[in-house]
C-alpha positions in Angstrom: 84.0 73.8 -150.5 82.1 71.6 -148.0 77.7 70.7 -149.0 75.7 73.0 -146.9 72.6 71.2 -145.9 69.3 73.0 -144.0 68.1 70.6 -141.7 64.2 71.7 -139.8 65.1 70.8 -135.9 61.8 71.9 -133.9 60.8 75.1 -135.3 63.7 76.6 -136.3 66.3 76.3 -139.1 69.8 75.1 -138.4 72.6 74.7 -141.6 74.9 72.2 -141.1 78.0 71.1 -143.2 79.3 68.2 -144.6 83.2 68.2 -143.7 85.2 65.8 -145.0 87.5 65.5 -142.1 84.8 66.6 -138.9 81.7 64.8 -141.1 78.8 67.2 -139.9 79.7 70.2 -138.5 78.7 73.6 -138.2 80.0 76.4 -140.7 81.3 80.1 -140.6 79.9 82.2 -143.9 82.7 84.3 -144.6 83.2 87.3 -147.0 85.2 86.7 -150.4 88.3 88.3 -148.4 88.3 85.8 -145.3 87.7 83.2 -147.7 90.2 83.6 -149.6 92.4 83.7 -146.5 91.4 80.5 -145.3 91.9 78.7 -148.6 95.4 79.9 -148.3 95.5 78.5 -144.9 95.5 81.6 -142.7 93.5 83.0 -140.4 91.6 86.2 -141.5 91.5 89.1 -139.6 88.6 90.9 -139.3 84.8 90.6 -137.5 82.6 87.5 -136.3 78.9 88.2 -136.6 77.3 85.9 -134.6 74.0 86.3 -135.1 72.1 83.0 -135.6 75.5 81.5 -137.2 78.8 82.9 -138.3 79.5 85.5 -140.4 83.1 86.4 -140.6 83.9 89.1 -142.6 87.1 91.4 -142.9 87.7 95.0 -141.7 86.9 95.9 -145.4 83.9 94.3 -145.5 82.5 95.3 -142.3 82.7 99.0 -142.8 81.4 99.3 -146.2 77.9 97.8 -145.8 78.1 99.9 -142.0 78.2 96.1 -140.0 79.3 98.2 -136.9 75.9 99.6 -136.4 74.6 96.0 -136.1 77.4 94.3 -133.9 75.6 94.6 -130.8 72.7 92.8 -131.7 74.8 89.5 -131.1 74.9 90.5 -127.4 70.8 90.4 -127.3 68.6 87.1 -126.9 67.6 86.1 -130.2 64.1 86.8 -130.1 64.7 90.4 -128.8 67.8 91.0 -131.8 65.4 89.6 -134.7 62.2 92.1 -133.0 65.3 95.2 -133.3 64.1 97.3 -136.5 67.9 97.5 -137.3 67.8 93.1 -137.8 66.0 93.5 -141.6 69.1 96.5 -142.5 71.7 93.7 -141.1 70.0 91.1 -143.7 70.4 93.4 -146.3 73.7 94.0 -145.5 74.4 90.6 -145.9 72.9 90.3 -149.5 74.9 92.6 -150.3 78.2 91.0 -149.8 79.5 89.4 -152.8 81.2 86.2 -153.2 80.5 84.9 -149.7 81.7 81.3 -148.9 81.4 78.6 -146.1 83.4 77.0 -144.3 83.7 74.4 -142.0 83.6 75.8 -138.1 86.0 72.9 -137.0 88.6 73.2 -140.1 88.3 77.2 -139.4 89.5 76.8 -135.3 92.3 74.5 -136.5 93.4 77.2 -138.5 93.8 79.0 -135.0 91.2 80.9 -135.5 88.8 82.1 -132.2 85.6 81.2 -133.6 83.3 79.0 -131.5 81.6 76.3 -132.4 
């Protein structure tokens, strides 16, 4: 798995990855399903969360923790999705996912995945 590094750009926070074939490059957080797709050099079905990054998780994944209720807040402006009292139930949502991993955005579209970067 590729470094994550944060890196402070004017006054927000951006993570970055070190890729050993795209150097610096932006990353998809995936859950332990996807991942394990990717490592096997497929392309995972299931849900991009695009809400200040990638999340990618599976159709399993996105169910359980109830992700659906919190899909459309990647449609709204970022300051307007973070102000939605549903944004602190989508962060726990995300600490609950277990074994989540990251992966380059540029080695993840080569796979023929959609995702943008």
């Amino acid at each position: 798995m590729a470094a994550i590094e944060q890196r402070k750009p004017v006054g927000c926070t951006m993570g970055i990855t070190i890729c050993p074939k795209h150097g610096r490059s932006s990353f998809v957080e995936t859950c332990q399903h996807a991942g394990r797709e990717i490592e096997q050099g497929k392309v995972p079905a299931g849900h991009d969360l695009a809400l200040l990054g990638h999340l990618f998780v599976c159709d399993t994944c996105f169910d359980q923790p109830g992700f659906d209720r919190f899909a459309d807040l990647a449609e709204m402006p970022v300051e307007k999705a973070i102000d939605d009292e549903r944004w602190q139930l989508y962060e726990a949502a995300c600490d609950r996912l277990e074994g989540r991993e990251a992966f380059c955005l540029h080695c993840v579209r080569e796979l023929g995945s959609s995702l943008d970067p």
